[in-house]
PDB file of N, CA, C and O in Angstrom:
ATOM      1  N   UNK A   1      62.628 -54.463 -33.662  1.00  0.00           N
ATOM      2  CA  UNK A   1      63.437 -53.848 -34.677  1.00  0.00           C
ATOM      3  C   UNK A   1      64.151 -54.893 -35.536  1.00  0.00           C
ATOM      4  O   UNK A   1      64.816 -54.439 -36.466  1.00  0.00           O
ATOM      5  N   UNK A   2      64.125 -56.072 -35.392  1.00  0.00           N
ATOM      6  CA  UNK A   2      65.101 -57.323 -35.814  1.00  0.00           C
ATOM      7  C   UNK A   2      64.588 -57.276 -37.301  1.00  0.00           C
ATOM      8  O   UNK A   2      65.299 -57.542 -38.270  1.00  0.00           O
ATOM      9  N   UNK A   3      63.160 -56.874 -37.365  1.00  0.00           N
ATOM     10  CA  UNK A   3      62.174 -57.373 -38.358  1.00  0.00           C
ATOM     11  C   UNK A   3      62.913 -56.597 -39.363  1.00  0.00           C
ATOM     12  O   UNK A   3      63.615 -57.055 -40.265  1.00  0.00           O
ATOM     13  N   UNK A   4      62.589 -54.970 -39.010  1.00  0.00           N
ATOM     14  CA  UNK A   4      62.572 -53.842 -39.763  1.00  0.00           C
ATOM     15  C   UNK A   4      64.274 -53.528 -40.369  1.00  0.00           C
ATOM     16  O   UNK A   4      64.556 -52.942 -41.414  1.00  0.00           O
ATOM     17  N   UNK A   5      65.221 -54.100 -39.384  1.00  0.00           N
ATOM     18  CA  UNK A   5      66.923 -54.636 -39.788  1.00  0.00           C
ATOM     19  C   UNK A   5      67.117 -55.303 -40.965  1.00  0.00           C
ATOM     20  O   UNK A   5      67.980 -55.011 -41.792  1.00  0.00           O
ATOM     21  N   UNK A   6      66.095 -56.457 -41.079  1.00  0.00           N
ATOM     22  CA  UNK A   6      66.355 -57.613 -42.180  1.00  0.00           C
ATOM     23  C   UNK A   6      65.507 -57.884 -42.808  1.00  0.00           C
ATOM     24  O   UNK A   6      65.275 -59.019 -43.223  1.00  0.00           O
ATOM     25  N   UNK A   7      64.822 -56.839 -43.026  1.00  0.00           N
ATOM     26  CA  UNK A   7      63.590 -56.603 -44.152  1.00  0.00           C
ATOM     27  C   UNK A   7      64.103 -55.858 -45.370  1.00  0.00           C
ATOM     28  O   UNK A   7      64.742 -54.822 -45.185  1.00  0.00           O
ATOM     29  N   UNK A   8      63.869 -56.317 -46.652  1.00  0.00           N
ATOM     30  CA  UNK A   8      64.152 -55.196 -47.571  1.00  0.00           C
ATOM     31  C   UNK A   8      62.971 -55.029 -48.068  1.00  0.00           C
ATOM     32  O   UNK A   8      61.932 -55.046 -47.408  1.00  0.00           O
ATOM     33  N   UNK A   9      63.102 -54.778 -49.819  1.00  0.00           N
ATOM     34  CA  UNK A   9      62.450 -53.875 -50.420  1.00  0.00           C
ATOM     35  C   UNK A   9      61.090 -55.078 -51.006  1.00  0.00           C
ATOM     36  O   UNK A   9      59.996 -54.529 -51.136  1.00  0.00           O
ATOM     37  N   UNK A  10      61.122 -56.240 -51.260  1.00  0.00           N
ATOM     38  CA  UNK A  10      60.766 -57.683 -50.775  1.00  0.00           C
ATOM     39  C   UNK A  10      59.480 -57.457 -50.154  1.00  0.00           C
ATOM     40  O   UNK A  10      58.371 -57.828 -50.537  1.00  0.00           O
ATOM     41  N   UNK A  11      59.808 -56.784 -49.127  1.00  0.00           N
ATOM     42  CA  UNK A  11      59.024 -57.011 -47.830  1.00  0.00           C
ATOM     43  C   UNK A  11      58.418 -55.759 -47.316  1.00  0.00           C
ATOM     44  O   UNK A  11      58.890 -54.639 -47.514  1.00  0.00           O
ATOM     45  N   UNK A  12      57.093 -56.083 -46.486  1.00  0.00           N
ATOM     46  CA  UNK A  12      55.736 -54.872 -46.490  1.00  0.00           C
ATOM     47  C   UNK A  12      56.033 -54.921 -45.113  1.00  0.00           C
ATOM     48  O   UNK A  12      56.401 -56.074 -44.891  1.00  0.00           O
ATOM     49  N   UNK A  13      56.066 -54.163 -43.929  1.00  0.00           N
ATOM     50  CA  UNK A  13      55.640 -54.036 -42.954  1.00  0.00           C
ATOM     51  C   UNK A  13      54.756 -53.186 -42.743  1.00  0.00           C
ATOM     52  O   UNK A  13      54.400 -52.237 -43.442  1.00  0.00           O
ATOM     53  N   UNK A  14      54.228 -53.708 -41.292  1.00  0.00           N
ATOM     54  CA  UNK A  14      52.741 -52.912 -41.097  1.00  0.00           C
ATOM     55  C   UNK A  14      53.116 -52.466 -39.361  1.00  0.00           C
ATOM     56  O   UNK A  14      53.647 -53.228 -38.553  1.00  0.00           O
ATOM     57  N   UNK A  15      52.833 -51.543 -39.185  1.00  0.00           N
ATOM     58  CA  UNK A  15      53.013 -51.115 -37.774  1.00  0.00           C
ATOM     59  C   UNK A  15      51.909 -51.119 -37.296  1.00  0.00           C
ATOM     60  O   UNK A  15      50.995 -50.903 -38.091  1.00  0.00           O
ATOM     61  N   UNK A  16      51.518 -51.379 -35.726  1.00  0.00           N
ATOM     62  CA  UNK A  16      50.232 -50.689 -35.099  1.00  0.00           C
ATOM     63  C   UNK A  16      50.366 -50.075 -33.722  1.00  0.00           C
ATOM     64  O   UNK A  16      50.856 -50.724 -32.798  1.00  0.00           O
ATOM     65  N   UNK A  17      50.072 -49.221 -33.618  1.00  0.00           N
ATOM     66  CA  UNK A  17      50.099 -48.788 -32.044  1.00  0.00           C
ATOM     67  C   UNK A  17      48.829 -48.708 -31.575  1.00  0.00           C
ATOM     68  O   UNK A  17      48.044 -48.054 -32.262  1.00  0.00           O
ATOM     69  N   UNK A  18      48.401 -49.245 -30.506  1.00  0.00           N
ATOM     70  CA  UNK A  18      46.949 -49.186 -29.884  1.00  0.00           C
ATOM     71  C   UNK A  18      47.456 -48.212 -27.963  1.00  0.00           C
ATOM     72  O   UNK A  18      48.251 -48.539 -27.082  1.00  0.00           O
ATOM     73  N   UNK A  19      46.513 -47.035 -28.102  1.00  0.00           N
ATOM     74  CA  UNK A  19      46.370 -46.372 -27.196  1.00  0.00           C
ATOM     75  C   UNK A  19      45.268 -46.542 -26.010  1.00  0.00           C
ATOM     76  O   UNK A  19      44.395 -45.716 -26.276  1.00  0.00           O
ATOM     77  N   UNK A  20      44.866 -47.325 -24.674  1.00  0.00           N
ATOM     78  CA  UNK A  20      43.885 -47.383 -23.285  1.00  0.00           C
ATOM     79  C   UNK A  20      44.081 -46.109 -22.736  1.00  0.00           C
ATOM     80  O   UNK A  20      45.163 -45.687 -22.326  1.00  0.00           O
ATOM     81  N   UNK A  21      43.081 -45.541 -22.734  1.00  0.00           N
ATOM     82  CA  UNK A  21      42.617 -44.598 -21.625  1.00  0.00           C
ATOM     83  C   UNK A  21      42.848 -44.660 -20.289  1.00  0.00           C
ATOM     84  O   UNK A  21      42.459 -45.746 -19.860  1.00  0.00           O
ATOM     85  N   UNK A  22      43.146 -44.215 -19.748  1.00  0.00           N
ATOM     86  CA  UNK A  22      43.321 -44.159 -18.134  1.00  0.00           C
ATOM     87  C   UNK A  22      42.819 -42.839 -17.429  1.00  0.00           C
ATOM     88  O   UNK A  22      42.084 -42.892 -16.443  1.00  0.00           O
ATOM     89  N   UNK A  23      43.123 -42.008 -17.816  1.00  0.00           N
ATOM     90  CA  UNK A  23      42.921 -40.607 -17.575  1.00  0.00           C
ATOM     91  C   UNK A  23      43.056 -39.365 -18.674  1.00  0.00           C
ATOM     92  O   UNK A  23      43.417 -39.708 -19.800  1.00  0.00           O
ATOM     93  N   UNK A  24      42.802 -37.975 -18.451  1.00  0.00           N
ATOM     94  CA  UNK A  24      42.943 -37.336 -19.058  1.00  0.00           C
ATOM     95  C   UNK A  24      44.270 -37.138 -19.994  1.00  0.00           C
ATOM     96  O   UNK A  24      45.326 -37.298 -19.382  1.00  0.00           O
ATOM     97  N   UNK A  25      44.401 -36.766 -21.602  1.00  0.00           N
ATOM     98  CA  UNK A  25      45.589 -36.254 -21.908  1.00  0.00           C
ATOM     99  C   UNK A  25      46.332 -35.207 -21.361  1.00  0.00           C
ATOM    100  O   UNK A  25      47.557 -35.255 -21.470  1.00  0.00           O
ATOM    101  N   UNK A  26      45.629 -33.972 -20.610  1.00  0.00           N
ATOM    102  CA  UNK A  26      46.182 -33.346 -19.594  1.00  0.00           C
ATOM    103  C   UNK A  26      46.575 -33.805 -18.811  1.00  0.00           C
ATOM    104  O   UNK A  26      47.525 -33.189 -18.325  1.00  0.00           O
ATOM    105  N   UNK A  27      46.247 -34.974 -18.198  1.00  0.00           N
ATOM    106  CA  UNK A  27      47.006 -35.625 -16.762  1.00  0.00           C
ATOM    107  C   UNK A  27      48.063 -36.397 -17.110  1.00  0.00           C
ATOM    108  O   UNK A  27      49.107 -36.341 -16.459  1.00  0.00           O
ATOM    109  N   UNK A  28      47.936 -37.117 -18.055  1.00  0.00           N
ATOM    110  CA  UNK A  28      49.397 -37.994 -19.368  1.00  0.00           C
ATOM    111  C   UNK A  28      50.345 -36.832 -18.967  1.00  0.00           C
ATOM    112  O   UNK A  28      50.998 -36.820 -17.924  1.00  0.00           O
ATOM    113  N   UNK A  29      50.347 -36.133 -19.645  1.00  0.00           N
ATOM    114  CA  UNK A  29      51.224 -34.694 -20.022  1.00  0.00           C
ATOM    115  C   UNK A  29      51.379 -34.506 -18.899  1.00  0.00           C
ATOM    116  O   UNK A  29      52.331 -35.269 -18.734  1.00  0.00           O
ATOM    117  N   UNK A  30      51.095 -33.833 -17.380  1.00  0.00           N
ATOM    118  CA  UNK A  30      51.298 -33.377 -16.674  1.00  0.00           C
ATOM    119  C   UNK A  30      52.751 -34.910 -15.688  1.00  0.00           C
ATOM    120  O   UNK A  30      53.965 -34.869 -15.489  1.00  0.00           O
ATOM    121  N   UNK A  31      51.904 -35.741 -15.450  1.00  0.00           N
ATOM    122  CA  UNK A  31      52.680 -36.964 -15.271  1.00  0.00           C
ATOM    123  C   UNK A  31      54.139 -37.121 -15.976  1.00  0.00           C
ATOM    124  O   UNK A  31      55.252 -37.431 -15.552  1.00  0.00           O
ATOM    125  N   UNK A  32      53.688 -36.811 -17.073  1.00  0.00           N
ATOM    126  CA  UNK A  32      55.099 -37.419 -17.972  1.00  0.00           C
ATOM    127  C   UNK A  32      56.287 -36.251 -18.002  1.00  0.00           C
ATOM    128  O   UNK A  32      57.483 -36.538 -18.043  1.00  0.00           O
ATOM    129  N   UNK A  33      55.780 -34.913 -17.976  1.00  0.00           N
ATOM    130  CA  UNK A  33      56.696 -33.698 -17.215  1.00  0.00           C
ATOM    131  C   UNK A  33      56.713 -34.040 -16.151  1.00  0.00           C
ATOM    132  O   UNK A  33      57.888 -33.717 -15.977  1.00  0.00           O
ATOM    133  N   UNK A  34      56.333 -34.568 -14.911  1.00  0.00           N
ATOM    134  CA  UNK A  34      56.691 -34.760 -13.630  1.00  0.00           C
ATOM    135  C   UNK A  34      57.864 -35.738 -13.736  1.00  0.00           C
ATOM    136  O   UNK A  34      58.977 -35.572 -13.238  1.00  0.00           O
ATOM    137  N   UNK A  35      57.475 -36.716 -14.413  1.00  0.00           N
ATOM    138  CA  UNK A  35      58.604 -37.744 -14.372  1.00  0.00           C
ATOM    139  C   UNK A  35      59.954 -37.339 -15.137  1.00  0.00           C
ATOM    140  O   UNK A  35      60.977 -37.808 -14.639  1.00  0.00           O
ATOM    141  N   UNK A  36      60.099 -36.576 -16.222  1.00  0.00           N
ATOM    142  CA  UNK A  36      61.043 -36.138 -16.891  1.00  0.00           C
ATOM    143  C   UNK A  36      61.984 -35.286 -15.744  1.00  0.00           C
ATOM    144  O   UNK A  36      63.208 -35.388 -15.663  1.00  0.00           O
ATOM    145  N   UNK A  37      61.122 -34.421 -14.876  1.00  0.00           N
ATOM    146  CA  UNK A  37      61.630 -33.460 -14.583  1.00  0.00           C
ATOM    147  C   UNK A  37      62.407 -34.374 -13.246  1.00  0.00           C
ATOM    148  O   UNK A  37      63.463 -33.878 -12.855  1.00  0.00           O
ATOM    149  N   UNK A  38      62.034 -35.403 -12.681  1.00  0.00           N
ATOM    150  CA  UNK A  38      62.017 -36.301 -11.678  1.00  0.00           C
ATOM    151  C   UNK A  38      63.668 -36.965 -11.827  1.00  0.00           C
ATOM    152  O   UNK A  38      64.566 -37.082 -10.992  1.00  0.00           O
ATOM    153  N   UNK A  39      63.582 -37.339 -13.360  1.00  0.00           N
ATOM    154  CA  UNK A  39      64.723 -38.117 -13.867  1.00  0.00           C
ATOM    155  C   UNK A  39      65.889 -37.306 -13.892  1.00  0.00           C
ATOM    156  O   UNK A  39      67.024 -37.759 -13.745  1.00  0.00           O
ATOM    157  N   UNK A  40      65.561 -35.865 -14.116  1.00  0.00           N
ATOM    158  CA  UNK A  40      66.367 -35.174 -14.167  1.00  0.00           C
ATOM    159  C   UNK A  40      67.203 -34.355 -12.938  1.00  0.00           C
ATOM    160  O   UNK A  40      68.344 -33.894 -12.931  1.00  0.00           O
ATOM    161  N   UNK A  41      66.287 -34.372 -12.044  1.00  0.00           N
ATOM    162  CA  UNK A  41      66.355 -33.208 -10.945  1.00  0.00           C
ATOM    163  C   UNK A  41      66.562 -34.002  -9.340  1.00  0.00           C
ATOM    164  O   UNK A  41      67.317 -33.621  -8.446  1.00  0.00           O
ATOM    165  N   UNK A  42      65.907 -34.854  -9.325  1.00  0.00           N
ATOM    166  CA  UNK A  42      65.651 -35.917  -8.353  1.00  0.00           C
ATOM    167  C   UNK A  42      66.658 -36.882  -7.732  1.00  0.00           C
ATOM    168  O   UNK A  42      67.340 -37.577  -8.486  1.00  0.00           O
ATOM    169  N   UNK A  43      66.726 -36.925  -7.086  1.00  0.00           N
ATOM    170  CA  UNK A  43      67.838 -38.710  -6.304  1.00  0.00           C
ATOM    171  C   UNK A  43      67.063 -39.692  -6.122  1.00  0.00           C
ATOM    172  O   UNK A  43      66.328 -39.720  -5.135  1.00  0.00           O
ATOM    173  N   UNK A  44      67.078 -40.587  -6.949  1.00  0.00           N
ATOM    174  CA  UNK A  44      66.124 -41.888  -6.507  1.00  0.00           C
ATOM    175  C   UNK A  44      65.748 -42.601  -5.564  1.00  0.00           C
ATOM    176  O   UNK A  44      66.681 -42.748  -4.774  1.00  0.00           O
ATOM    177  N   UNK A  45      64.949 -43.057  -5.289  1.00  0.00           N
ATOM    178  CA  UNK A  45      63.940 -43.196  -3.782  1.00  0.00           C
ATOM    179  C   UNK A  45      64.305 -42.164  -2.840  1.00  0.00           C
ATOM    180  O   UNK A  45      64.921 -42.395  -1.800  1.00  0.00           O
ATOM    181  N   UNK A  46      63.863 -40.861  -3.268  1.00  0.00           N
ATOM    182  CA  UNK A  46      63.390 -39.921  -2.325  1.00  0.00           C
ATOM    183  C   UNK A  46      61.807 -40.031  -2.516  1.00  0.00           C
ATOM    184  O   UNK A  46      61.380 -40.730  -3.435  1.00  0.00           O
ATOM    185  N   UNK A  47      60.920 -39.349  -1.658  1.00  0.00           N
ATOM    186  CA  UNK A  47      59.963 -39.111  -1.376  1.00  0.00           C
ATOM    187  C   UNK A  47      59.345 -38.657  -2.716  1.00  0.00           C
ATOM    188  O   UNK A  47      58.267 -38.969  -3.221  1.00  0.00           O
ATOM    189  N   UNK A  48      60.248 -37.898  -3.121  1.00  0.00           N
ATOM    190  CA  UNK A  48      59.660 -36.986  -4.353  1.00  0.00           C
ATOM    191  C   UNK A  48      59.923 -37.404  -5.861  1.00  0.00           C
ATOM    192  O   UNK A  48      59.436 -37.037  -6.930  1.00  0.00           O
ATOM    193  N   UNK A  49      60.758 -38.195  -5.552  1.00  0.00           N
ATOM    194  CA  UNK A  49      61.026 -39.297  -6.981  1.00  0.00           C
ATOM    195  C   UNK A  49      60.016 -40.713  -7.152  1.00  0.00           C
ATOM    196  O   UNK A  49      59.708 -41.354  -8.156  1.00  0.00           O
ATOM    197  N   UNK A  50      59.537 -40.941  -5.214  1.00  0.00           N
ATOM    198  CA  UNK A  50      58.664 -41.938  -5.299  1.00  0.00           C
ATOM    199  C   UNK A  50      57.024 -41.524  -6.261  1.00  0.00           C
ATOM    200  O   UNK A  50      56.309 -42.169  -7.029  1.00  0.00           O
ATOM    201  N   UNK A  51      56.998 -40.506  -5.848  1.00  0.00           N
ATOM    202  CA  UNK A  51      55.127 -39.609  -5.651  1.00  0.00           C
ATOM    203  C   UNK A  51      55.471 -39.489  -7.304  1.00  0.00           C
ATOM    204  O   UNK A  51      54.710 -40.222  -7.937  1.00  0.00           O
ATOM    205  N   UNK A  52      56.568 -38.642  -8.298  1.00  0.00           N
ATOM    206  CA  UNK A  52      56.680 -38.919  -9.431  1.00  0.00           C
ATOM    207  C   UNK A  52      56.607 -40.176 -10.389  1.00  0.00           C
ATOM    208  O   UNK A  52      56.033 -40.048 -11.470  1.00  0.00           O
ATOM    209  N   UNK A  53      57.207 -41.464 -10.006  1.00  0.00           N
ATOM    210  CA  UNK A  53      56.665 -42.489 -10.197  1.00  0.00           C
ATOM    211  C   UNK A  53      55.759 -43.134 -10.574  1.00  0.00           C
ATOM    212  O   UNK A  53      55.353 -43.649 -11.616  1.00  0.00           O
ATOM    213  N   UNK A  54      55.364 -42.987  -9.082  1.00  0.00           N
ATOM    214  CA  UNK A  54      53.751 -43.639  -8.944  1.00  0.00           C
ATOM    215  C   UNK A  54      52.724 -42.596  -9.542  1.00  0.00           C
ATOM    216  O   UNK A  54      51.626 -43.122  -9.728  1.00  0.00           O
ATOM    217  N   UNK A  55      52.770 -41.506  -9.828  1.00  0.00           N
ATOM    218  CA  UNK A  55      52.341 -40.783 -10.880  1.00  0.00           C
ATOM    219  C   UNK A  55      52.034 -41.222 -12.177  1.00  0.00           C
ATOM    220  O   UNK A  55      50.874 -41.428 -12.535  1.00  0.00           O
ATOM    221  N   UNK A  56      53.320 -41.424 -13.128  1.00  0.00           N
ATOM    222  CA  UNK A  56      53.615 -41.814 -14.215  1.00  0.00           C
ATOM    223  C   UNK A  56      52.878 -42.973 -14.375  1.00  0.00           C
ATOM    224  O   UNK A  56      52.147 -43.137 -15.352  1.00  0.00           O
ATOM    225  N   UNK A  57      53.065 -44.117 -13.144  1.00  0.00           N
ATOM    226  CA  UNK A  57      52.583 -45.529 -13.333  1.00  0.00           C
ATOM    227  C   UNK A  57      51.060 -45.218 -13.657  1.00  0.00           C
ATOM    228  O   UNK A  57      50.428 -45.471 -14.683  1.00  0.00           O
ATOM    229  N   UNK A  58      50.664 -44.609 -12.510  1.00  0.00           N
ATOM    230  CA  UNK A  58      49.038 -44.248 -12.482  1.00  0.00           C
ATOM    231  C   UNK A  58      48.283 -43.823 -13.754  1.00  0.00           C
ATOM    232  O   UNK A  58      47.273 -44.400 -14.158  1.00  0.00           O
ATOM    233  N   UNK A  59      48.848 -42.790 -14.336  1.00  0.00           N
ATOM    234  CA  UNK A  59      48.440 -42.238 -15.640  1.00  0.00           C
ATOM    235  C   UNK A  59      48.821 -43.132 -16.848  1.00  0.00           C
ATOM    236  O   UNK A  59      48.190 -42.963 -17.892  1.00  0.00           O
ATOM    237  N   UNK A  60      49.837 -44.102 -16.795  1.00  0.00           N
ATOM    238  CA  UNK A  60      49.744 -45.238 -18.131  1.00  0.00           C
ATOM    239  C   UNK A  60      48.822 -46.431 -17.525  1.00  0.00           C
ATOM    240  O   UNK A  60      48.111 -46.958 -18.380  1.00  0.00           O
ATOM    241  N   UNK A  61      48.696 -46.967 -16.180  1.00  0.00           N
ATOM    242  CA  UNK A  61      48.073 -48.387 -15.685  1.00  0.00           C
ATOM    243  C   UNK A  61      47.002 -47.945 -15.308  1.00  0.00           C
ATOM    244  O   UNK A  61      47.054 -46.743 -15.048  1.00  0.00           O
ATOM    245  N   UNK A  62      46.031 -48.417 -15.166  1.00  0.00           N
ATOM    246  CA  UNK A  62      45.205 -48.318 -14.434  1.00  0.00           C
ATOM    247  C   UNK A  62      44.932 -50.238 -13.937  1.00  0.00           C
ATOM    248  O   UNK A  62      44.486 -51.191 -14.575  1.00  0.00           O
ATOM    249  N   UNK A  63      45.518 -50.076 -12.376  1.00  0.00           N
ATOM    250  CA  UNK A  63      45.174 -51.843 -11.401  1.00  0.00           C
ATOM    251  C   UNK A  63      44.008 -51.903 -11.334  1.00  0.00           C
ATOM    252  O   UNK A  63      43.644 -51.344 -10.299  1.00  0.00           O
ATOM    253  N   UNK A  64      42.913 -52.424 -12.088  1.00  0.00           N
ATOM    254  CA  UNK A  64      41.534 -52.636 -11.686  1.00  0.00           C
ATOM    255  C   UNK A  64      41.492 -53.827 -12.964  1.00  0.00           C
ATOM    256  O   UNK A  64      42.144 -54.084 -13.976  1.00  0.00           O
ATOM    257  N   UNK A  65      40.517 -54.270 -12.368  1.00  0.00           N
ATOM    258  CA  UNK A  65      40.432 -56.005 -13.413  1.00  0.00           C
ATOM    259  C   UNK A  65      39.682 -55.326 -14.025  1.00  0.00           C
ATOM    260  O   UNK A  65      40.447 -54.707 -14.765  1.00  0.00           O
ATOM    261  N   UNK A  66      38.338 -54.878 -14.322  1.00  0.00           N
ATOM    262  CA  UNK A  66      38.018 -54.579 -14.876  1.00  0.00           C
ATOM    263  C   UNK A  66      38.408 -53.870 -16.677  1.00  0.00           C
ATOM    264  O   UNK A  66      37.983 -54.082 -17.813  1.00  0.00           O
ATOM    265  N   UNK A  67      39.392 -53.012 -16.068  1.00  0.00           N
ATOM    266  CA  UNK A  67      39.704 -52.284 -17.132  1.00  0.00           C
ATOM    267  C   UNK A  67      40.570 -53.291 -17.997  1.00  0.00           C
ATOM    268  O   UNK A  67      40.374 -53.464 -19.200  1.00  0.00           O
ATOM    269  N   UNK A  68      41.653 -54.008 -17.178  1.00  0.00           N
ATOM    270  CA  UNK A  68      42.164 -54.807 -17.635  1.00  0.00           C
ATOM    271  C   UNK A  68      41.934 -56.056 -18.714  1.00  0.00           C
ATOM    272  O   UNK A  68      42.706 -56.610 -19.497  1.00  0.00           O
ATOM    273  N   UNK A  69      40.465 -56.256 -18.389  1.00  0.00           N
ATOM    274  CA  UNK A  69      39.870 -57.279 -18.908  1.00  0.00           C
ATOM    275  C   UNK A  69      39.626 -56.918 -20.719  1.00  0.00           C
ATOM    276  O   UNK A  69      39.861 -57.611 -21.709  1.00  0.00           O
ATOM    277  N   UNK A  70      38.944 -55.250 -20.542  1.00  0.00           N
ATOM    278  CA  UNK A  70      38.421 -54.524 -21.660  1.00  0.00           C
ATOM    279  C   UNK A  70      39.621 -53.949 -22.553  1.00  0.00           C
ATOM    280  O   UNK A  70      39.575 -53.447 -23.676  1.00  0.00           O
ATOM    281  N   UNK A  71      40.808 -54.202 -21.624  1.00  0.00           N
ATOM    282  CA  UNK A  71      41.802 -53.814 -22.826  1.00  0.00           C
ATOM    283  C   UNK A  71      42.757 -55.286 -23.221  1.00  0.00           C
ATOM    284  O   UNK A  71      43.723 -55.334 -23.983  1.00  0.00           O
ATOM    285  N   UNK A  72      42.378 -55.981 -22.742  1.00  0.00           N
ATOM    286  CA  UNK A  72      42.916 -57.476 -23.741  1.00  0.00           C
ATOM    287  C   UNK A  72      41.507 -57.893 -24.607  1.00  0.00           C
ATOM    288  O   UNK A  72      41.644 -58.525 -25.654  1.00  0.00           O
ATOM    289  N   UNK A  73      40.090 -57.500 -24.108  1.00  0.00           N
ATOM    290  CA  UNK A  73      39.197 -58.337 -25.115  1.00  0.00           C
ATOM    291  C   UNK A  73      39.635 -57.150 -26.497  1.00  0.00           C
ATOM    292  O   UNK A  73      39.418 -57.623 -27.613  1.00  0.00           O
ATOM    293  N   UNK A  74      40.287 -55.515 -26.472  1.00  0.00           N
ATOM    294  CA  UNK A  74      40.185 -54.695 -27.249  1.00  0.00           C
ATOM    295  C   UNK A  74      41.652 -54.970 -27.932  1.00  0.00           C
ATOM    296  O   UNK A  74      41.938 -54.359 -28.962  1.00  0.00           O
ATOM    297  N   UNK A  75      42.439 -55.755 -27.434  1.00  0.00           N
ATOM    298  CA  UNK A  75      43.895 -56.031 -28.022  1.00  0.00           C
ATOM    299  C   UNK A  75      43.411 -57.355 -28.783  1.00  0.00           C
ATOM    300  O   UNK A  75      44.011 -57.564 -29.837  1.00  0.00           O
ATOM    301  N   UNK A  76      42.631 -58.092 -28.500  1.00  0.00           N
ATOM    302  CA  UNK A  76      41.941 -59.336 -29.012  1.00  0.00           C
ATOM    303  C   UNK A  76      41.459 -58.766 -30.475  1.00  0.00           C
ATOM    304  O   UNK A  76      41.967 -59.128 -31.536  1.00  0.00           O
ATOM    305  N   UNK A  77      40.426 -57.842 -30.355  1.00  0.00           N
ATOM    306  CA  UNK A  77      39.973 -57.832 -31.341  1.00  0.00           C
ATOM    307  C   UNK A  77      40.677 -57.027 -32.894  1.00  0.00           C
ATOM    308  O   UNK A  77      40.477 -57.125 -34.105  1.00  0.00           O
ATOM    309  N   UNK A  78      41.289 -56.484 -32.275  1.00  0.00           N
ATOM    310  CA  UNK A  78      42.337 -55.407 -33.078  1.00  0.00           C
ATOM    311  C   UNK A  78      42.961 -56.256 -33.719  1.00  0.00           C
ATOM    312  O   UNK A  78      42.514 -56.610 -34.810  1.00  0.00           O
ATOM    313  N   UNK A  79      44.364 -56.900 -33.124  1.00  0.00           N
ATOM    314  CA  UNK A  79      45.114 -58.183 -33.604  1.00  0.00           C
ATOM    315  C   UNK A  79      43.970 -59.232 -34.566  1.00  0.00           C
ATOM    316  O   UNK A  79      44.285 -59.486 -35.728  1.00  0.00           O
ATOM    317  N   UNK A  80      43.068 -59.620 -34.169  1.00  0.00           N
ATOM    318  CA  UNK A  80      42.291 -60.382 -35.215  1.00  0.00           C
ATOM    319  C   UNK A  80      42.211 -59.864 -36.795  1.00  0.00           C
ATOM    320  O   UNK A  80      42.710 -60.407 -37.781  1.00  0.00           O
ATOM    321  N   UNK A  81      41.437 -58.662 -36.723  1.00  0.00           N
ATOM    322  CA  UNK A  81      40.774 -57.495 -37.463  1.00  0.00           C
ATOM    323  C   UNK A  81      42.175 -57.383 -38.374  1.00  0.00           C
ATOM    324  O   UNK A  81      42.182 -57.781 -39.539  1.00  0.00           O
ATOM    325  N   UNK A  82      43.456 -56.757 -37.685  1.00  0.00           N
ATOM    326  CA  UNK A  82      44.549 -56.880 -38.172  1.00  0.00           C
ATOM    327  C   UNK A  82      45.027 -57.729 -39.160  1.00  0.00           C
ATOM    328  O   UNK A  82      45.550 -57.402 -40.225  1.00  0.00           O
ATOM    329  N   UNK A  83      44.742 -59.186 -38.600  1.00  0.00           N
ATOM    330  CA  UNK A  83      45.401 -60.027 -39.348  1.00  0.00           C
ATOM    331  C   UNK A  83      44.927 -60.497 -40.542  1.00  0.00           C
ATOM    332  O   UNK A  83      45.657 -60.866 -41.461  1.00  0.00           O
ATOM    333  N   UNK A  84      43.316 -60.497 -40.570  1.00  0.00           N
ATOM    334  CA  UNK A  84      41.923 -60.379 -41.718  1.00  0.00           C
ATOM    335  C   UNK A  84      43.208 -59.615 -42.468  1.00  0.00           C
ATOM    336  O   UNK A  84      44.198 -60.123 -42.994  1.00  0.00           O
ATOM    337  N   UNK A  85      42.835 -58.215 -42.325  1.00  0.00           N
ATOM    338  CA  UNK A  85      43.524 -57.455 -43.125  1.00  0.00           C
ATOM    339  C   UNK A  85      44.647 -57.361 -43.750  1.00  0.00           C
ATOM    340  O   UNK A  85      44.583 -56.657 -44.759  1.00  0.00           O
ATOM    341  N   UNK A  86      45.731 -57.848 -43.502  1.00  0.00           N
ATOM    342  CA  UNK A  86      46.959 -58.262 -43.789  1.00  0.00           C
ATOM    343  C   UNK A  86      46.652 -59.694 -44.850  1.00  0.00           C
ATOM    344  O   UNK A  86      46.815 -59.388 -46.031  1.00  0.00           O
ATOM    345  N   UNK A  87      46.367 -60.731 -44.702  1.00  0.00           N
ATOM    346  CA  UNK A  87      45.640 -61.924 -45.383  1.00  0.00           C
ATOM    347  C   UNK A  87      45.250 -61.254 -46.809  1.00  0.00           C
ATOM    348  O   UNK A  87      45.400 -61.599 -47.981  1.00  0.00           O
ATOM    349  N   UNK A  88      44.645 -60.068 -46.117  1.00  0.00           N
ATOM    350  CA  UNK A  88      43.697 -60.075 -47.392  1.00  0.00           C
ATOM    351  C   UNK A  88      44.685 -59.284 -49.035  1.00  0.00           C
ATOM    352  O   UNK A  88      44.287 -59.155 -50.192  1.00  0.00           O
ATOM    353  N   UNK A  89      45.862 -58.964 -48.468  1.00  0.00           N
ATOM    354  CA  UNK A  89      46.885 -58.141 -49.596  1.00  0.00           C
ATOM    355  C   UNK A  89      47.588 -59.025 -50.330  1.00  0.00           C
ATOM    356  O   UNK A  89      48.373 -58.628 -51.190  1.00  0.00           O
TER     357      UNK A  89
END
């Protein structure tokens, strides 16, 4: 936000958000109401605040190298592609 503070009228910003798959958008959604409802309803490190959690984690991470690998060569190429583009205005 420092950028978007002390930027004026001067100045172009460009936003990007890049979205990895992990699982279904039904399971996102279902996770992310679990955890809301978790934050809300829950006492922390109970059983049932843990399983909400590790929920949430599960449905944004996925721990496998693999995947890991395919979403930095896909943050690689984006950021490149990006910056072409920006150069080029």
């Amino acid at each position: 936000m420092f950028c978007v503070s002390r930027c004026d009228a001067r100045h172009k910003l460009t936003g990007i958000a890049i979205e990895y798959g992990t699982v279904s958008g039904a399971e996102v959604l279902s996770s992310m109401r679990f955890d809301n409802w978790i934050n809300l309803h829950e006492t922390p490190d109970t059983d049932r605040w843990r399983q909400g959690k590790q929920a949430i984690r599960d449905a944004l991470y996925c721990d496998n190298d693999e995947w890991k690998e395919k979403v930095l060569a896909r943050a690689q190429w984006v950021l490149k592609h990006a910056y072409k583009g920006l150069r080029s205005i």
